[in-house]
C-alpha positions as CSV (number, residue, x, y, z in Angstrom):
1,X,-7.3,34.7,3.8
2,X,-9.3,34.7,0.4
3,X,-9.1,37.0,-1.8
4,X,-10.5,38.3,-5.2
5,X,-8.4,36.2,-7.3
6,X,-9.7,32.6,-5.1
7,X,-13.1,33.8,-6.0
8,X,-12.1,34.4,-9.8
9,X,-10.8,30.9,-9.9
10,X,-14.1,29.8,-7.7
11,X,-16.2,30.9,-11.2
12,X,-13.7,29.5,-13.0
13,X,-13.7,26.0,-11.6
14,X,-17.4,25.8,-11.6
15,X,-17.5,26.8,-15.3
16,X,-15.0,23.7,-15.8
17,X,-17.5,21.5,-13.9
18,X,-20.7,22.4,-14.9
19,X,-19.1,22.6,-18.5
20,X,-18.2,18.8,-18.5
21,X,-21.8,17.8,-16.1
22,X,-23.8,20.2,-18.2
23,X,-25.3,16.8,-20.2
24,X,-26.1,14.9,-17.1
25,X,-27.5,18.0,-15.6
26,X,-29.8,18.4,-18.8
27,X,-30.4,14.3,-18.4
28,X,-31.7,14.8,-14.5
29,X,-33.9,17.6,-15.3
30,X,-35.2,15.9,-18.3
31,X,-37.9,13.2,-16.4
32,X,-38.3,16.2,-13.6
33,X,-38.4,19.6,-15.1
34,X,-37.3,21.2,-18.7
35,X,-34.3,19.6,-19.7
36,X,-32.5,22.6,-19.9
37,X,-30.6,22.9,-16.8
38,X,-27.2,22.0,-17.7
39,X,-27.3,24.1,-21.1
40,X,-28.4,27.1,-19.1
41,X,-26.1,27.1,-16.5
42,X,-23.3,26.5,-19.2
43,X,-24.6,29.8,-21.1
44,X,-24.6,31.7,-17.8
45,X,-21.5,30.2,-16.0
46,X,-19.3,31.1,-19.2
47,X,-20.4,34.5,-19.2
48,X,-19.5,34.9,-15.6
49,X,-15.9,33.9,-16.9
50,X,-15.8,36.6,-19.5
51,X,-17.3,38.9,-17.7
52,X,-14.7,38.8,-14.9
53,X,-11.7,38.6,-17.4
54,X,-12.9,41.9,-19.1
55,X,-13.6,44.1,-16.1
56,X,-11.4,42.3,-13.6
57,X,-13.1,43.3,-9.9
58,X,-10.6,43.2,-6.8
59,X,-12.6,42.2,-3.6
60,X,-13.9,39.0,-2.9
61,X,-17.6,40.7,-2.7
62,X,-17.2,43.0,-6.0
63,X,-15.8,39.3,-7.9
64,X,-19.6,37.8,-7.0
65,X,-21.9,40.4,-7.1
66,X,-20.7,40.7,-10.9
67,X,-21.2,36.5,-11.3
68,X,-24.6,37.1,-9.2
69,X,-25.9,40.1,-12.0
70,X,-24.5,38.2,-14.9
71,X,-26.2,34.6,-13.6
72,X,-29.7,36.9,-13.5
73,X,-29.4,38.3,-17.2
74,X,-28.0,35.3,-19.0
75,X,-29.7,32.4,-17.7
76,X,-33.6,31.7,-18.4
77,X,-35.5,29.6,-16.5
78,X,-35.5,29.7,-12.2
79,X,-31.7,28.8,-12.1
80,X,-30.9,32.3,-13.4
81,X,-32.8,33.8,-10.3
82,X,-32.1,31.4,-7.3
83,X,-27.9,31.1,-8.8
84,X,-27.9,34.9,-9.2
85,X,-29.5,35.6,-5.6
86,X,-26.9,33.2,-4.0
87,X,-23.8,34.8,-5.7
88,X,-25.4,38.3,-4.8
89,X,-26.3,38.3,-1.6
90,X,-23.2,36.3,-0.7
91,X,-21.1,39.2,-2.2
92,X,-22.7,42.1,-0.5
93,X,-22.4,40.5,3.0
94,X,-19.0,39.9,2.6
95,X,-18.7,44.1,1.5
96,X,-15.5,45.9,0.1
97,X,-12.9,44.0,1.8
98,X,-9.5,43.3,0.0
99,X,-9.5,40.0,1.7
100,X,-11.8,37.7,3.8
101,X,-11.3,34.9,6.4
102,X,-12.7,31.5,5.7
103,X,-15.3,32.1,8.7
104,X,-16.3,35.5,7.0
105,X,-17.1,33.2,3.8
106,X,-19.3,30.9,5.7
107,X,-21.7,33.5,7.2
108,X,-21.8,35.6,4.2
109,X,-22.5,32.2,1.7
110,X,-24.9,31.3,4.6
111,X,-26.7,34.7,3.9
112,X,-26.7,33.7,0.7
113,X,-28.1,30.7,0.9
114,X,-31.7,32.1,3.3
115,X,-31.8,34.7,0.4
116,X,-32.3,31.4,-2.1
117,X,-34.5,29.8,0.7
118,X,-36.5,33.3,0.9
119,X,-37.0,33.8,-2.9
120,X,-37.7,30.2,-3.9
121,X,-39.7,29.4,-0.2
122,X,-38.1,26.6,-0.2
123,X,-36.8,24.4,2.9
124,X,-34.2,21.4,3.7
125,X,-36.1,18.4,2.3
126,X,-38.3,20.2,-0.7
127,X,-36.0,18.0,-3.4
128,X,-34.1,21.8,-4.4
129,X,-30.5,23.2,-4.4
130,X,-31.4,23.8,-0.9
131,X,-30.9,20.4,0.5
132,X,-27.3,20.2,-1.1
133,X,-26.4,24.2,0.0
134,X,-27.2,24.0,3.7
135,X,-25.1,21.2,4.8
136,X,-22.9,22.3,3.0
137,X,-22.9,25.8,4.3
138,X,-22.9,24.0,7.9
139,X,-19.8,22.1,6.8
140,X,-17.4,24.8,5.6
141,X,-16.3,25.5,9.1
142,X,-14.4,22.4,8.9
143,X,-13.2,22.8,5.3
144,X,-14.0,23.2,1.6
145,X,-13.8,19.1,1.5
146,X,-16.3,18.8,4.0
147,X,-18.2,21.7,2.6
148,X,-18.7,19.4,-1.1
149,X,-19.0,16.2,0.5
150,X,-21.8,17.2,2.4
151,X,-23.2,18.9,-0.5
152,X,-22.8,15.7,-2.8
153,X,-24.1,13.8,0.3
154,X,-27.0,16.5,0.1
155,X,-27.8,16.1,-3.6
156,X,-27.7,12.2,-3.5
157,X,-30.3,12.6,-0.7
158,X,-32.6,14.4,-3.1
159,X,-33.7,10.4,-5.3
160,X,-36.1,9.6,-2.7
161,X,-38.0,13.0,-1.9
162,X,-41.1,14.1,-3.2
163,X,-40.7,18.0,-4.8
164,X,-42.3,20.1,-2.6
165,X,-41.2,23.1,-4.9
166,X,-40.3,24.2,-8.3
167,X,-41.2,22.4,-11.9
168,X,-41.0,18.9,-10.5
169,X,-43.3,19.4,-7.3
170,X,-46.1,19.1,-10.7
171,X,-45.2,15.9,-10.8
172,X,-46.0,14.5,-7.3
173,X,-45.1,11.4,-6.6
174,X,-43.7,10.7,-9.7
175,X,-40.4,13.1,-9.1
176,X,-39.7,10.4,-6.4
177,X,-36.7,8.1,-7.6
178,X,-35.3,11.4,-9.5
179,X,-31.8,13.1,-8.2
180,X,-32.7,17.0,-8.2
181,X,-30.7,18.9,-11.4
182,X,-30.4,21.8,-8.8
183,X,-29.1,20.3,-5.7
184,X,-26.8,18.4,-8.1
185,X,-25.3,21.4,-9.7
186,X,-24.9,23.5,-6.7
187,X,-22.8,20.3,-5.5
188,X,-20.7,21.4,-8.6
189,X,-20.5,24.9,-7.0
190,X,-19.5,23.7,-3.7
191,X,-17.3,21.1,-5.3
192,X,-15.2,24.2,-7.3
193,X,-13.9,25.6,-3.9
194,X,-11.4,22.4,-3.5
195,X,-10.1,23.1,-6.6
196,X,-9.9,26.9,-6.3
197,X,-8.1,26.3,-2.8
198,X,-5.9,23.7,-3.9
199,X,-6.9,21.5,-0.8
């Protein structure tokens, strides 16, 4: 079972990550989009830390609804948005339970993940943080390694699409040859339940 504290040390991983990535993030998103990606998700990541080590929630859906309001106000940009929607939603479908089963994780990120799709109208295949979250949503029934594999998978995938959505779908054909900044990071996120697990 998962409780508050594995979802404290979820935020706290990906913090870590996107904290050491946050320059290649900023580097992928420079030729595609603002080159701002990493530093925003830096800002808003480490607020998410502070926030939860000052007021401390104890369920697993109170822990990321903070992240998902925190994500919203700190970070500029569509990241703020489409990171904030995920952690949100996520947290209010798994509700005010003490603890949660892995399989209760899955459909509630999976809710989380067609909020994103629903807000950003985008789909598997649009060059987003789409195509690295939905296989990796369909992989968590197996584990959290198969979860960020998939995800990393997912993100790699992303260098030969065309953006269909978002900044670099300006660029047309020219985004081709580009990893996606989003998919990339939200292969962080996925990537920061192995290490909050301890698998």
């Amino acid at each position: 079972m998962l409780d508050a504290d594995f979802f404290r040390r979820w935020m706290t991983a990906t913090a870590a990550s996107v904290d050491r990535e946050a320059q290649r993030l900023t580097e992928l998103d420079s030729p595609i989009g603002d080159a701002d990606h990493g530093s925003n998700l830096q800002r808003g990541f480490t607020a998410v830390v502070n926030v939860l080590e000052k007021d401390a929630p104890d369920t697993p859906g109170a822990v990321l609804t903070l992240a998902g309001r925190q994500l919203i106000s700190t970070v500029g940009g569509a990241s703020g948005p489409l990171y904030g929607t995920l952690l949100r939603r996520t947290g209010k479908a798994l509700g005010d339970a003490a603890e949660v089963s892995e399989d209760q994780f899955t459909d509630a990120l999976r809710a989380g993940v067609d909020a994103v799709m629903a807000l950003g109208g985008a789909a598997p295949g649009d060059k987003t943080m789409i195509d690295a979250l939905v296989p990796a949503v369909d992989a968590l029934a197996d584990s959290f390694a198969a979860a960020a594999t998939a995800a990393e998978e997912g993100a790699a995938a992303t260098i030969p699409l065309q953006a269909r959505k978002g900044r670099a779908s300006y660029l047309g054909e020219r985004s081709i040859g580009h990893q996606d900044p989003g998919a990339t990071s939200s292969s962080l996120l996925i990537a920061a339940l192995v290490e909050a697990s301890g698998e």
